[in-house]
N, C-alpha and C positions, 0 to 999 in steps of 0.2 A: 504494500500500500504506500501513498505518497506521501511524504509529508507534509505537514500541516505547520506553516509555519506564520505567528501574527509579528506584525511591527506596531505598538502603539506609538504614535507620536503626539502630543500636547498642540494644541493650534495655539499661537502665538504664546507660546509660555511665559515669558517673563510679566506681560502685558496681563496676560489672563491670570498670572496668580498676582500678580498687583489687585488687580478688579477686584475679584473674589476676596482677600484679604479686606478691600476698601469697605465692600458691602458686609463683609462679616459685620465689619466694627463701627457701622452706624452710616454711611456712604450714602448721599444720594445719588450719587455718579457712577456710572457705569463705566470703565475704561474702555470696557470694549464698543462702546457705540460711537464714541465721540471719536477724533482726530488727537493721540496721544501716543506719546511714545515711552519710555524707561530709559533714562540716560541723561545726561547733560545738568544745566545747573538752572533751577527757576527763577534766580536772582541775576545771576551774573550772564543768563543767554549766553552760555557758550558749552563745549562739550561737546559730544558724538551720541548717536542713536544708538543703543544696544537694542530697542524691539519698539513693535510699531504695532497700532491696532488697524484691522480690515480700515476703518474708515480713513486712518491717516495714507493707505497706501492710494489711497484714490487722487492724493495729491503728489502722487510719486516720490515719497517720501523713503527713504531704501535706507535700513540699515547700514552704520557704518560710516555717516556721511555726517558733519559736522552739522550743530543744533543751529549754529547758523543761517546755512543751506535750507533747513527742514523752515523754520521761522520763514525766509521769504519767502517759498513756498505757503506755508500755513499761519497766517501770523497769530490766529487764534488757538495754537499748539497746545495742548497740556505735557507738561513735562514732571516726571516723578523718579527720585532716586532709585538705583537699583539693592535690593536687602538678599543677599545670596545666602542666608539663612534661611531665610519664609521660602523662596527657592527651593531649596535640599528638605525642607519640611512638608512640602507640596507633593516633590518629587517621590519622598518617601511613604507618605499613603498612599498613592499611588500604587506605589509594587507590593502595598502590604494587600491591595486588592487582587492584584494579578496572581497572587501567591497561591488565593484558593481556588484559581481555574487549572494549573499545571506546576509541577515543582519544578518544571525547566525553566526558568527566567534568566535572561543575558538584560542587565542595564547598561545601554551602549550609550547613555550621556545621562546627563539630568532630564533630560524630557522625555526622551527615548527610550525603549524597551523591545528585546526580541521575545516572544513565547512559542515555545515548540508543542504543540497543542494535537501531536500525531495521539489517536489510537484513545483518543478520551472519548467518556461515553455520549456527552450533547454531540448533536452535528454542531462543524465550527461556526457557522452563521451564523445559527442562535446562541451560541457562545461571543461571538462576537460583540453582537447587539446589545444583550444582555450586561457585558463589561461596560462598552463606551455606553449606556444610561446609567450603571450605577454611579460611576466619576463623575458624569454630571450631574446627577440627581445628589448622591454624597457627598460630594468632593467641591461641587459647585465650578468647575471648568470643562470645556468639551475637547476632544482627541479622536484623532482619523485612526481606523486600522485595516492597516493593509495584509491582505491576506495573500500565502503562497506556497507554494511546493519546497522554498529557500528561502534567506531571508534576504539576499539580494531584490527578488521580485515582490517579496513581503515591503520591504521598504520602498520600491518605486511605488507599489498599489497605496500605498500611505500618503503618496504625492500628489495624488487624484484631487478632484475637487474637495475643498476644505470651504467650514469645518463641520466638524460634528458629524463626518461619515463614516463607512465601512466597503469598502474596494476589494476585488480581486483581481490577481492577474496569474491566472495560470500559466502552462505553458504554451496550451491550447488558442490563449489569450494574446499573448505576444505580438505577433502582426496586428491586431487589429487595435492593441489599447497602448503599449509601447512605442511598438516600430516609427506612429507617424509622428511623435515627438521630437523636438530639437533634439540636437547630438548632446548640447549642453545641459539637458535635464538627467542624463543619464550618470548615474552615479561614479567619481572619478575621473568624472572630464571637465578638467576643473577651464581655466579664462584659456590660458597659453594651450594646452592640448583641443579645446574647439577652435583657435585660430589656424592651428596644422592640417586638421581635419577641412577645414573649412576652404582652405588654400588649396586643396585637391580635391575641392568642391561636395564634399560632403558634409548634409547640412541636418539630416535625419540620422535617428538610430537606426534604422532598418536602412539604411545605404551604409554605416558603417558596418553592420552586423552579416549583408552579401559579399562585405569585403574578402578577398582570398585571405584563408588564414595566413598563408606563409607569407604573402605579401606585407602582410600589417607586421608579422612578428620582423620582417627583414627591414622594414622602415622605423618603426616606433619600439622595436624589440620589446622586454618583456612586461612594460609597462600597456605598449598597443595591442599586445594579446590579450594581457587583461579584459581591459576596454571591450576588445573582440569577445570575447567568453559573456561580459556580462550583456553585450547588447544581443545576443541569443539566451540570454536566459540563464547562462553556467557557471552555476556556484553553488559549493557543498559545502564551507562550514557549517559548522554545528554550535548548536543555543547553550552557550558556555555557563551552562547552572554552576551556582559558589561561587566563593569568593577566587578569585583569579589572583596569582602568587604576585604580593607587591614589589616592582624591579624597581621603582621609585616613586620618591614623592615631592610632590610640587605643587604650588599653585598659580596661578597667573590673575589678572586681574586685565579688562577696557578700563578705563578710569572714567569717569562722567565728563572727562574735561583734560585739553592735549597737554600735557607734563613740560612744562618749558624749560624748565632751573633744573638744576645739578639737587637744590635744597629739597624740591618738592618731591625729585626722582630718590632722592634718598629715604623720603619722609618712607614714599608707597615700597621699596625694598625693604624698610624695618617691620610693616604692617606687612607684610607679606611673608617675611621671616618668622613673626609672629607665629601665623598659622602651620606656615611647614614643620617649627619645631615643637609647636602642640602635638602635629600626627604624629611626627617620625618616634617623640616619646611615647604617644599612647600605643605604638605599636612595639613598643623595650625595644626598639632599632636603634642605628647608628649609619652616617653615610660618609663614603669618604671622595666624593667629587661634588662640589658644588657646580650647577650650572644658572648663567641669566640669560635670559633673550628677549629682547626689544623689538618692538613694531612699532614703527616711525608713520607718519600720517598720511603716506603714501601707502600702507601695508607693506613697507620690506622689512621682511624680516634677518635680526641676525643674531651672532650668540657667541660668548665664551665661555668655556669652564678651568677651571683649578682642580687639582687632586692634593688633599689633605696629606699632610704627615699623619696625622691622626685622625680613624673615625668620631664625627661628632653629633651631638645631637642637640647641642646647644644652639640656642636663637642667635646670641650674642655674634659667634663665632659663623654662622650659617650667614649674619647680616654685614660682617665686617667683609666677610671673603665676598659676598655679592657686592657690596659696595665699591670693593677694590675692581674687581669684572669689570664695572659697571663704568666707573673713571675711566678705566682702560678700553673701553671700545664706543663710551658716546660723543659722537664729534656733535650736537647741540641744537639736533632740529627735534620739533614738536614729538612726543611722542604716546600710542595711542593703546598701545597693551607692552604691561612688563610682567618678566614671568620667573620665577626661582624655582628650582629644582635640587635634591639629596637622590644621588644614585650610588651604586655600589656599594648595596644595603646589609650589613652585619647585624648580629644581637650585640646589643649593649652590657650583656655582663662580662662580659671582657672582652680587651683588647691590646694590643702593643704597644706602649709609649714611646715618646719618639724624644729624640736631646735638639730637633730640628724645631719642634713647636711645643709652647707651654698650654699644660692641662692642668685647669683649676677645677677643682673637686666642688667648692663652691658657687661656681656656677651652675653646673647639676644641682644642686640640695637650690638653690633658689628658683630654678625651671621648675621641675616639680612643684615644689609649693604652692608658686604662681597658678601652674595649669592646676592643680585641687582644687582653690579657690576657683577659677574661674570654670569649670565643668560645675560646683555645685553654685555659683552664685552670680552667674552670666558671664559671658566674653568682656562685658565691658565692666567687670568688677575691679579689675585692677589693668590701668593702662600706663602706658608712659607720657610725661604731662609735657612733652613736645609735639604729641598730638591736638594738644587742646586750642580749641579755634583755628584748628589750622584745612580745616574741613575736608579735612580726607581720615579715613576708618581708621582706628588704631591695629586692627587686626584684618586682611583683609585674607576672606578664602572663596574668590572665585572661581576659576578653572581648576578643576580637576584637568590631570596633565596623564601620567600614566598608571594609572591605579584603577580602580574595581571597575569606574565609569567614568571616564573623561567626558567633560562639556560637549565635546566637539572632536568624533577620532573619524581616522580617515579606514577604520580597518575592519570588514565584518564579522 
């Protein structure tokens, strides 16, 4: 029999669990009707979009693009900070719903989810339906789910008209609900690979997917076979249930607003350090390569890392060595997500010291502490008073990078 495989996706996540939070708590406003976005700053008009509601995109308002931009466009704009807490708390009933339809569950971002739903006893349609009403009957947000034999076509069927659907795309299905799609809807084909494609006149999935295998793999080699496999449909991972073994931890962060100064880019690497050395302790880990990477406001992205003398799992030390990265690769234009990283992860009950770097035992005995207090008595129970008025988060943990579910992964 074939498999059964669901992709829930969230219809404008950040936007809809904004709403929904607003109306919990007393809201006449609906974020999702009006012209609104998540991102930017409501005083100072300036900033980038991190998420847009249906009505703002009617003003072509796109993600990503400075609050500026979005303002002449909409000048009646609503603009609300983004809280990547109420996020990962949204996201998480979420899968505690998905839990009682299959115990295969893959969380492949915060908003996203695979379920492998072969061989259960409902048929999968009323299984389906049945989910995407309770999240919005329970949950109060709505989510497409795309159904499929994989979850390559489970996640295109997800891409269908939005929101509040449920899609299939068999294999059967391909030509007539894929195929006439742009090349650039199809998943992995990202600006610069549709420009290649497009330059030897292929403008649909199904003109790429007639392509000669051998040809594509001898032109675009193994990246354009890819491509080729999945625009006929061919892809066999599997719905990776459990926790997935963590190789690193990091977080990243868009900022509401472009990072100009060395002061402010340092301010968001210590809020950011913050958080990595929260997980990397809650997991009694230790990392011994620190990595940064910077997106400039153009999106180019770039990055350096250091290897420690010593595994660490200190804030202090995770924020000094980012800092140092950070001096040494920014030449001084605007910048629009910054992201830290602890790889080459050990347990923290021991390790080798080293006569190359100094290890202070009391800076472990004040991490711990710190993080008790703030697990039982919020994140912002104890901060550092350099963040005060300076109106960026003291602790900042947006992107998941490579661990259980990244924001945003390129891999199914």
């Amino acid at each position: 029999m074939s498999r059964i495989i669901f992709h829930i996706d969230v219809n404008s996540a950040y936007l809809s669990w904004e709403a929904v939070y607003r109306l919990q708590h007393g809201s006449q406003i609906d974020l999702r009707e009006i012209p609104s976005i998540v991102g930017g700053d409501q005083e100072k008009r300036h900033g980038i979009v991190l998420a847009k509601s249906i009505p703002a995109k009617k003003y072509n308002i796109l993600t990503g693009e400075s609050v500026h931009s979005a303002l002449q466009k909409c000048p009646n704009l609503v603009m609300v900070p983004p809280n990547y807490e109420r996020y990962v708390n949204a996201s998480n009933a979420m899968i505690s719903i998905l839990n009682q339809y299959s115990p295969h569950i893959q969380r492949y971002s915060i908003d996203e989810a695979f379920m492998d739903y072969s061989n259960m006893e409902n048929h999968f349609l009323d299984a389906a339906y049945e989910i995407k009403d309770r999240i919005k009957n329970e949950l109060g947000f709505t989510v497409n789910i795309g159904i499929g034999p994989n979850k390559l076509l489970a996640k295109m069927a997800s891409d269908f008209k939005k929101p509040d659907k449920v899609h299939t795309l068999f294999s059967y299905e391909i030509e007539e609900k894929m195929w006439p799609l742009p090349v650039e809807e199809l998943f992995m084909v990202g600006s610069r690979t549709k420009s290649k494609l497009n330059g030897r006149g292929i403008y649909t999935i199904g003109q790429l997917a007639k392509l000669d295998r051998d040809y594509i793999y001898s032109w675009l080699k193994k990246p354009g076979l890819l491509i080729w496999n999945y625009a006929n449909g061919i892809e066999n991972s599997e719905v990776k249930k459990g926790s997935v073994p963590v190789k690193s931890v990091g977080n990243s962060t868009t900022t509401a607003f472009d990072v100009e100064t060395a002061a402010e880019a340092h301010k968001v690497l210590l809020a950011i350090s913050e958080m990595v050395g929260m997980r990397i302790r809650d997991l009694n880990s230790c990392g011994s390569v620190v990595s940064v990477g910077l997106k400039n406001d153009h999106f180019f992205h770039y990055s350096h890392q250091k290897k420690l003398d010593i595994p660490t799992s200190s804030t202090n030390t995770i924020y000094k060595t980012a800092k140092m990265l950070f001096d040494e690769m920014w030449n001084g234009e605007p910048l629009r997500n910054i992201s830290i990283s602890l790889s080459e992860l050990s347990s923290n009950d021991f390790f080798q010291l080293s006569l190359l770097q100094k290890y202070d035992k009391r800076d472990e005995i004040l991490d711990r502490t710190i993080d008790k207090l703030r697990f039982k008595y919020g994140y912002n129970s104890v901060i550092r008073s350099c963040f005060l008025h300076s109106g960026i988060s003291p602790i900042i943990g947006g992107v998941m990078m490579e661990e259980e579910y990244p924001m945003m992964s390129s891999r199914l």
